[in-house]
C-alpha positions as CSV (number, residue, x, y, z in Angstrom):
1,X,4.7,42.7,26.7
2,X,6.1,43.8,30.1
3,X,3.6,45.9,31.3
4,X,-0.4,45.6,32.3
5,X,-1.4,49.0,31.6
6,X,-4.1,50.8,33.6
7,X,-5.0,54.3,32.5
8,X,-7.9,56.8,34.9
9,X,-9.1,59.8,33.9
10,X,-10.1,62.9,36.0
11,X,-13.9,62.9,36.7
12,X,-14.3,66.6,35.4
13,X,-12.2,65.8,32.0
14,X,-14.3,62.3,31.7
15,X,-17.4,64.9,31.7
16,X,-16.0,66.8,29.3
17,X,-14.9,63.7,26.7
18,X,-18.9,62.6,27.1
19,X,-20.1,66.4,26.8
20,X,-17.6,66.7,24.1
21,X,-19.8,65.7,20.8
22,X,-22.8,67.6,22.2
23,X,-20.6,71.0,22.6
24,X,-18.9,69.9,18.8
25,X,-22.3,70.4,17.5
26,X,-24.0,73.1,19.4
27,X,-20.9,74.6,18.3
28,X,-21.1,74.1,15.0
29,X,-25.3,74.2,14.3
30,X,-25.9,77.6,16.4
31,X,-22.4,78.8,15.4
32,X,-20.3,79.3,18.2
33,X,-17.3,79.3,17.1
34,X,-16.0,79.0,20.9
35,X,-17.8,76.0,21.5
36,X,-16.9,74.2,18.7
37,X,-13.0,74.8,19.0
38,X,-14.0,73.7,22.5
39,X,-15.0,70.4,21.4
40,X,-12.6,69.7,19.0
41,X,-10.0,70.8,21.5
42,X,-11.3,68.0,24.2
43,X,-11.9,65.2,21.8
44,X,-8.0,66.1,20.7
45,X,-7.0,66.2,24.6
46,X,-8.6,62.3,24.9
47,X,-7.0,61.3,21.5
48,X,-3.8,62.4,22.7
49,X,-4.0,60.7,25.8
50,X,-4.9,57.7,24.5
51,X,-2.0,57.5,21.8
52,X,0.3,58.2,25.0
53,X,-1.0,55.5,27.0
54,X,-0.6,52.9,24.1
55,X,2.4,53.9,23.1
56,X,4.0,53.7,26.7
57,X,3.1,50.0,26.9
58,X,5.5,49.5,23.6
59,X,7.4,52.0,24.4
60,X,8.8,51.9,27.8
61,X,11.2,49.0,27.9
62,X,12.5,48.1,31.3
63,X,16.3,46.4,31.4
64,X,16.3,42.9,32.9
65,X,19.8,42.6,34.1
66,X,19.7,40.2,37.5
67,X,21.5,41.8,40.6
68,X,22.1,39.9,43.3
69,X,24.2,41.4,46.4
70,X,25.4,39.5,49.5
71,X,26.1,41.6,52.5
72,X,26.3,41.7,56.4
73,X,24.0,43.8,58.7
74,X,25.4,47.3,58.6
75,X,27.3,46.9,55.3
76,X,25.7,49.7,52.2
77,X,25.4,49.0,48.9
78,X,23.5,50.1,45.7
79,X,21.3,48.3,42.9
80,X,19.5,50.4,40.2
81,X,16.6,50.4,38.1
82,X,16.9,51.3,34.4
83,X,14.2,52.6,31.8
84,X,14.7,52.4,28.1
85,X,12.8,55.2,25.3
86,X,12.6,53.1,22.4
87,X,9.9,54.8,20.3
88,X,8.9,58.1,19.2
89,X,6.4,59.7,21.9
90,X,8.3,63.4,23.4
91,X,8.9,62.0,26.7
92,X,7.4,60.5,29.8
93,X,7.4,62.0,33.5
94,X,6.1,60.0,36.4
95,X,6.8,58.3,39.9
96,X,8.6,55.0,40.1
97,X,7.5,52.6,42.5
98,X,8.6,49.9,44.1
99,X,8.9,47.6,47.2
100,X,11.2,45.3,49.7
101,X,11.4,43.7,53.1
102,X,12.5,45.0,56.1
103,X,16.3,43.3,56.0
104,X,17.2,46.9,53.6
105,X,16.6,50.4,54.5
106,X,16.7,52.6,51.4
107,X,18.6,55.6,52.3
108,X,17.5,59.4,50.8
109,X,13.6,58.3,50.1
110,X,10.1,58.9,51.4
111,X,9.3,55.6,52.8
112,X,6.0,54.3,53.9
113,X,5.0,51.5,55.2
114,X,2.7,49.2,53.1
115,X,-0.5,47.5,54.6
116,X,0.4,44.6,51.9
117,X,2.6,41.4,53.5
118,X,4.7,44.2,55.8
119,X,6.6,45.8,52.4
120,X,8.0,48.9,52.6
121,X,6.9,51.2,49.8
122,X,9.6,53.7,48.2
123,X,8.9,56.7,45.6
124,X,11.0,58.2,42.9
125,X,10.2,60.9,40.6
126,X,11.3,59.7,37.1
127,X,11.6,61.8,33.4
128,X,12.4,59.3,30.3
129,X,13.0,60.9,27.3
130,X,13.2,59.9,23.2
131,X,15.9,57.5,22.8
132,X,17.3,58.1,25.6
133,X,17.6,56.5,28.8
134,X,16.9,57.0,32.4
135,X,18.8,55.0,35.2
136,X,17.4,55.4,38.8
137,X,20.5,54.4,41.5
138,X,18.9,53.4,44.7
139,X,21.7,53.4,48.1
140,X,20.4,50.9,50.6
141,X,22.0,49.7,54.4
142,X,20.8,46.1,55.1
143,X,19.6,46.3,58.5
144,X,19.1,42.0,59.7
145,X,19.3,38.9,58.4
146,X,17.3,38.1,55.7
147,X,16.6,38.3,52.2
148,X,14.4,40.6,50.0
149,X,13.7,41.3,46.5
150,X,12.7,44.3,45.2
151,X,8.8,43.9,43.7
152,X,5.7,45.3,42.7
153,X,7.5,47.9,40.1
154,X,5.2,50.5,38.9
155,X,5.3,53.5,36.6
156,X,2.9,56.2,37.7
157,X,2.7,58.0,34.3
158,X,1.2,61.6,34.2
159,X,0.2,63.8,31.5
160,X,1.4,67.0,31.1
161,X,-1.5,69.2,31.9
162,X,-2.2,66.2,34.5
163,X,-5.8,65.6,33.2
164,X,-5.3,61.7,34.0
165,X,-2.7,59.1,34.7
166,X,-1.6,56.0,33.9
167,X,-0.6,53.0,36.1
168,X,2.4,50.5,34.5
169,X,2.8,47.5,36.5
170,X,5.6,45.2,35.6
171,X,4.5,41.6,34.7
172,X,7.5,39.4,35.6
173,X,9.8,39.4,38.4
174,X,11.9,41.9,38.6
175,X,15.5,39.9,38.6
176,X,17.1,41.9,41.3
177,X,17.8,39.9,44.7
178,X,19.5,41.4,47.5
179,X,20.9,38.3,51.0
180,X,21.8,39.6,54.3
181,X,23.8,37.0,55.9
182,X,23.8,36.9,59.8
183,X,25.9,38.7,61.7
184,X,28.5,36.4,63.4
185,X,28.5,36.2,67.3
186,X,31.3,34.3,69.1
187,X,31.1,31.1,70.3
188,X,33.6,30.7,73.4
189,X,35.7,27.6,73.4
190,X,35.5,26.3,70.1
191,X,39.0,27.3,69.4
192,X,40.0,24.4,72.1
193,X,38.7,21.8,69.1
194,X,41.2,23.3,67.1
195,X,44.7,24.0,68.9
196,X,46.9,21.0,70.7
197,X,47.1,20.7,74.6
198,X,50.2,21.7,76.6
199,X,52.1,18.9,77.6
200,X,51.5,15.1,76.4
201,X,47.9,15.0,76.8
202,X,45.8,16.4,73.8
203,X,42.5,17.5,73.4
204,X,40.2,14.5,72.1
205,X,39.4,14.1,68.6
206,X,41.5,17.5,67.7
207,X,44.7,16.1,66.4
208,X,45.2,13.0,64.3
209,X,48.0,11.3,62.6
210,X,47.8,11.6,58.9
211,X,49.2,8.0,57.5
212,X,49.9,9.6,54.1
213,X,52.7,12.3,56.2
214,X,55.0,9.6,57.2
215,X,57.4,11.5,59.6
216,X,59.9,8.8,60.6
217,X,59.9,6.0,63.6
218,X,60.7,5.7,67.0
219,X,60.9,2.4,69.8
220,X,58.3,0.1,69.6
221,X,56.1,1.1,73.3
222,X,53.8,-1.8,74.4
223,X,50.0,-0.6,72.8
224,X,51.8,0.3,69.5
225,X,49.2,-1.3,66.9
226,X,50.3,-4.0,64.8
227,X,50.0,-2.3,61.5
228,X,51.9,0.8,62.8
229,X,55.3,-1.4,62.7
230,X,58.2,0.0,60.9
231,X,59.5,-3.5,59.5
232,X,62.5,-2.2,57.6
233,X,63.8,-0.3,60.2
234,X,63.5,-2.9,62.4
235,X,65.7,-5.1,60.4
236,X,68.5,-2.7,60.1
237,X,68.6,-1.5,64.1
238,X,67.6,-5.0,65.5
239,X,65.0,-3.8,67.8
240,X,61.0,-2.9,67.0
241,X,60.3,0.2,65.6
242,X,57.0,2.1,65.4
243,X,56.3,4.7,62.4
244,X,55.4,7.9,63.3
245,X,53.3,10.4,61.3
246,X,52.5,13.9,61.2
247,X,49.9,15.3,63.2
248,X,46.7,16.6,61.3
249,X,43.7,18.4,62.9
250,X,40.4,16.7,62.4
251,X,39.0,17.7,59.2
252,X,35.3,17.1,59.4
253,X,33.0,18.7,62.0
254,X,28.9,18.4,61.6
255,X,26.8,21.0,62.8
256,X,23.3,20.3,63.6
257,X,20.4,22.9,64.2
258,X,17.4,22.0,65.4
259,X,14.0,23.7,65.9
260,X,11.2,22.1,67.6
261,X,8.2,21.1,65.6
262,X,5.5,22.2,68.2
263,X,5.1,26.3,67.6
264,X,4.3,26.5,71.4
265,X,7.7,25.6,72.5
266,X,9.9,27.6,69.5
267,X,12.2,30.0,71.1
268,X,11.6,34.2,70.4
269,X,12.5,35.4,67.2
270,X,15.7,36.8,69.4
271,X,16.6,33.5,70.1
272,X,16.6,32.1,66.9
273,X,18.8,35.0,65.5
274,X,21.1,34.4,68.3
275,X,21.3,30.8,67.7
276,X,21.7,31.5,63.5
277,X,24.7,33.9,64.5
278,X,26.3,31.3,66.6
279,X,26.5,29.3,63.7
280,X,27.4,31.6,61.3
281,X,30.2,32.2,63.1
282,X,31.4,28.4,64.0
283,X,31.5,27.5,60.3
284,X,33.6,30.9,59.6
285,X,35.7,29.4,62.1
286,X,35.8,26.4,60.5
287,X,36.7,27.7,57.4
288,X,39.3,30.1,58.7
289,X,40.9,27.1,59.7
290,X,40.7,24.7,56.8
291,X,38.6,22.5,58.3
292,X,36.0,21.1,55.9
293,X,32.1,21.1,57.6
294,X,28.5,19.9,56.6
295,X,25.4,21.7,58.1
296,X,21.7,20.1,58.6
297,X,18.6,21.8,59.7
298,X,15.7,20.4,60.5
299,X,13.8,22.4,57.7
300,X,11.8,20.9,54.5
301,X,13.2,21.8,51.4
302,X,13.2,20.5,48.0
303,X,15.9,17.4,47.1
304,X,16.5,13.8,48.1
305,X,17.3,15.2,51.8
306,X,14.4,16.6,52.2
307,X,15.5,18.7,54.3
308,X,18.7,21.5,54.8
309,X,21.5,20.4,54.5
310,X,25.3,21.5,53.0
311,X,27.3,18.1,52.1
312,X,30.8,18.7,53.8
313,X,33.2,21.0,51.8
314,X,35.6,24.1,52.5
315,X,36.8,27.4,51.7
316,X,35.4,30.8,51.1
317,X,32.3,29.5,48.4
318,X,31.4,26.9,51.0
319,X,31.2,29.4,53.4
320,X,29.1,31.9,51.2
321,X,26.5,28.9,50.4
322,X,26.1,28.1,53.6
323,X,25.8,31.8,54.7
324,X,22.9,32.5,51.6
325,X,21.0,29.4,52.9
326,X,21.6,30.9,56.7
327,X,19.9,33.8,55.5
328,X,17.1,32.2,53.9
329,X,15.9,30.6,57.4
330,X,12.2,31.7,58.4
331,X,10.0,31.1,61.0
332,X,7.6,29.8,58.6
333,X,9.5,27.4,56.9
334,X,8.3,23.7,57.3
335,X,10.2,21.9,59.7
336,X,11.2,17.9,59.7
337,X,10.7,16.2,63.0
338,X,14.0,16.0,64.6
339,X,14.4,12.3,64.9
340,X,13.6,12.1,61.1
341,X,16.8,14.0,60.6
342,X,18.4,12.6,63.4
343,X,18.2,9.1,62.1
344,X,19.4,10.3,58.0
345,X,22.3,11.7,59.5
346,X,23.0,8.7,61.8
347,X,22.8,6.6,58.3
348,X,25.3,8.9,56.9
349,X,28.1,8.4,59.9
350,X,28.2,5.0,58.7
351,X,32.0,4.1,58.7
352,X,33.2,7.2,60.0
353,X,33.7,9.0,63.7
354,X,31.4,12.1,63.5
355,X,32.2,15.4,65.3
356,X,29.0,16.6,66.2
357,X,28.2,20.3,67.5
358,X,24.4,20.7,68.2
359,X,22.0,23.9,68.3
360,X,19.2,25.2,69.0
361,X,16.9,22.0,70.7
362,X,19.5,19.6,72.3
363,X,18.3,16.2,72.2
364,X,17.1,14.7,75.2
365,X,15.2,11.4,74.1
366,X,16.2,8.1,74.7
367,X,16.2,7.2,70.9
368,X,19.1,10.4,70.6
369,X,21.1,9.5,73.7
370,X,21.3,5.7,71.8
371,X,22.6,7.3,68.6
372,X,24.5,9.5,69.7
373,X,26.5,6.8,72.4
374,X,26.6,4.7,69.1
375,X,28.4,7.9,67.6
376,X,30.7,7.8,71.0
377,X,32.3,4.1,70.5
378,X,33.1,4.7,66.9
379,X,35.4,7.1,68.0
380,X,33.1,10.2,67.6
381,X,32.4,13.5,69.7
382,X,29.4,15.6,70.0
383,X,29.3,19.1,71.5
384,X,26.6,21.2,72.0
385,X,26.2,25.3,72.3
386,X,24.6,27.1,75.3
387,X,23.8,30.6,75.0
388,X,22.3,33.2,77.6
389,X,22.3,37.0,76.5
390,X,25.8,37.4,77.3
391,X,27.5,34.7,75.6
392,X,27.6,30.9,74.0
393,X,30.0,28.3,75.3
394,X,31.1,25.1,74.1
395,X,29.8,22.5,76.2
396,X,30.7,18.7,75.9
397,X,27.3,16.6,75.4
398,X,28.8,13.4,77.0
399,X,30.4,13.6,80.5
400,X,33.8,11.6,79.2
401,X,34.2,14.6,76.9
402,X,34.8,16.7,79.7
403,X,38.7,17.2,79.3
404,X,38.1,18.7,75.7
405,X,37.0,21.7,76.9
């Protein structure tokens, strides 16, 4: 059954059904002919809407299809909600009535806010006829980041000489989803972590030679390593030669956002949005540019993480994951202390030189500045963002990072 079913009469008609037998056999005893068509006419009125009510319940069958749509703040779409008429009742006329979160606006209703949670309430008159069906479109703009779903679906259904009403509420979850990601907002300088400096000094950590691209050799120059020596070649021209290899831009970058743990010191709602947009928009960079990237937040979620976070991957379904779950972010989630996520990701740098780009809380505590030096000598490089209402900028954590930006 889909429905829980809740059916009201009018006071004055309730009167009447509980007057009804009484008139029936005044009626019929002092014979009143009046009367007693009277009565029968009412107790005939109450059967009927009755047999409507039931038969609504079997009747009324409400398509399940899941919609999910994925948008960005300003963009317009559509969902829809469809009733089915599979029985034998004339028709049914009512209201449909539902509700979502502030990240849509449904465009061409009455909307009113609703004193449950926040919800917005929207109202749409309906008419559902024998084996037939009745397909409601509902045009929405998605207004912030967030995500909403459409629930607490109700059929108002009315009688004809509107004598009562009856309330269908559906019973499950009504399969229709609708993400707003964030809307991107530039970070300056991050582009510098991707191009090559003028001259023959490069940016740190934004090129690398790719061993597998061997692009041919040159003189051996003193602080050529060991392993880099072209051996062959140096038998045929008699004099040490060094391989050379293609340049490759680093292909891992780690971004880290942090919220504080102690609700006096978490930034405005404003802030956080800001901060979420930032981010947004470094891993579209990211992915513009091929570069593969792995996310962590400091919020609890289920999995062996326990917390946020995107394993490093690439491309446009990496992106859209990463947006969804960028979307999802609330100010009520739980959140993990930082150095508990701090010291899982430290245990995942293990063998490798970690680009690091930090939002939100920058760490300050001794036990961070250890790990993150640790990060430094392996070869690694950690940024951080600053943001004012005017604009973020790329700054270099480390003072010997300096030159990168």
């Amino acid at each position: 059954m889909q429905w829980n079913s809740e059916v009201w009469i009018k006071s004055i008609f309730r009167a009447l059904v509980i007057f009804s037998p009484l008139i029936l056999l005044i009626g019929f005893y002092r014979n009143i002919p009046f009367l007693f068509l009277l009565g029968l006419a009412i107790i005939f009125l109450y059967g009927t809407l009755l047999l409507q009510s039931r038969s609504a319940t079997r009747e009324i069958v409400l398509d399940t299809t899941k919609q999910v749509h994925r948008l960005f703040p300003g963009d317009t779409d559509q969902f829809y909600v469809k009733l089915l008429h599979k029985g034998r009742w004339p028709s049914y006329r009512g209201e449909l009535i539902f509700t979502h979160r502030a990240p849509i606006s449904v465009t061409g209703d009455v909307e009113s806010n609703s004193t449950a949670k926040g919800r917005i309430e929207v109202k749409r008159h309906f008419a559902l006829y024998r084996q037939t069906s009745f397909t409601q479109i509902v045009p929405f703009t998605a207004t912030r980041r967030g995500t909403t779903r459409i629930s607490n679906l109700t059929l108002q259904v009315q009688d004809p000489l509107s004598l009562s009403g009856q309330a269908l509420a559906y019973n499950g979850i009504f399969p229709t989803e609708i993400v707003v990601y964030p809307r991107p907002l530039p970070v300056q300088r991050i582009e510098h972590l991707f191009s090559q400096g003028s001259g023959e000094a490069v940016r740190p950590f934004a090129l690398f030679e790719n061993v597998s691209l061997p692009a041919g050799n040159r003189d051996y120059s003193p602080g050529d390593s060991f392993h880099k020596i072209h051996w062959k070649a140096t038998a045929r021209s008699g004099s040490l030669q060094t391989k050379v290899f293609e340049k490759t831009v680093v292909y891992h970058w780690t971004f880290v956002y942090t919220i504080l743990p102690d609700h006096k010191e978490m930034k405005s709602l404003e802030d956080m949005e800001n901060e979420i947009s930032h981010l947004a928009y470094m891993c579209q960079f990211a992915a513009e540019k091929g570069i593969p990237f792995e996310v962590y937040i400091n919020f609890k979620v289920p999995g062996p993480m326990g917390m946020y976070h995107i394993p490093t991957g690439s491309g446009a379904v990496h992106l859209s994951s990463i947006l969804e779950g960028l979307a999802r972010i609330d100010r009520s989630n739980v959140i993990v202390k930082p150095q508990i996520m701090w010291n899982k990701m430290d245990r995942n740098f293990v063998g490798t030189s970690p680009f690091v780009i930090f939002l939100g809380h920058i760490p300050t505590d001794p036990h961070s500045q250890i790990l993150i030096k640790k990060w430094s000598r392996s070869g690694g490089r950690t940024f951080y963002v600053e943001h004012n209402e005017e604009h973020a900028l790329l700054m270099p954590y480390l003072s010997l990072e300096v030159a990168s930006c």
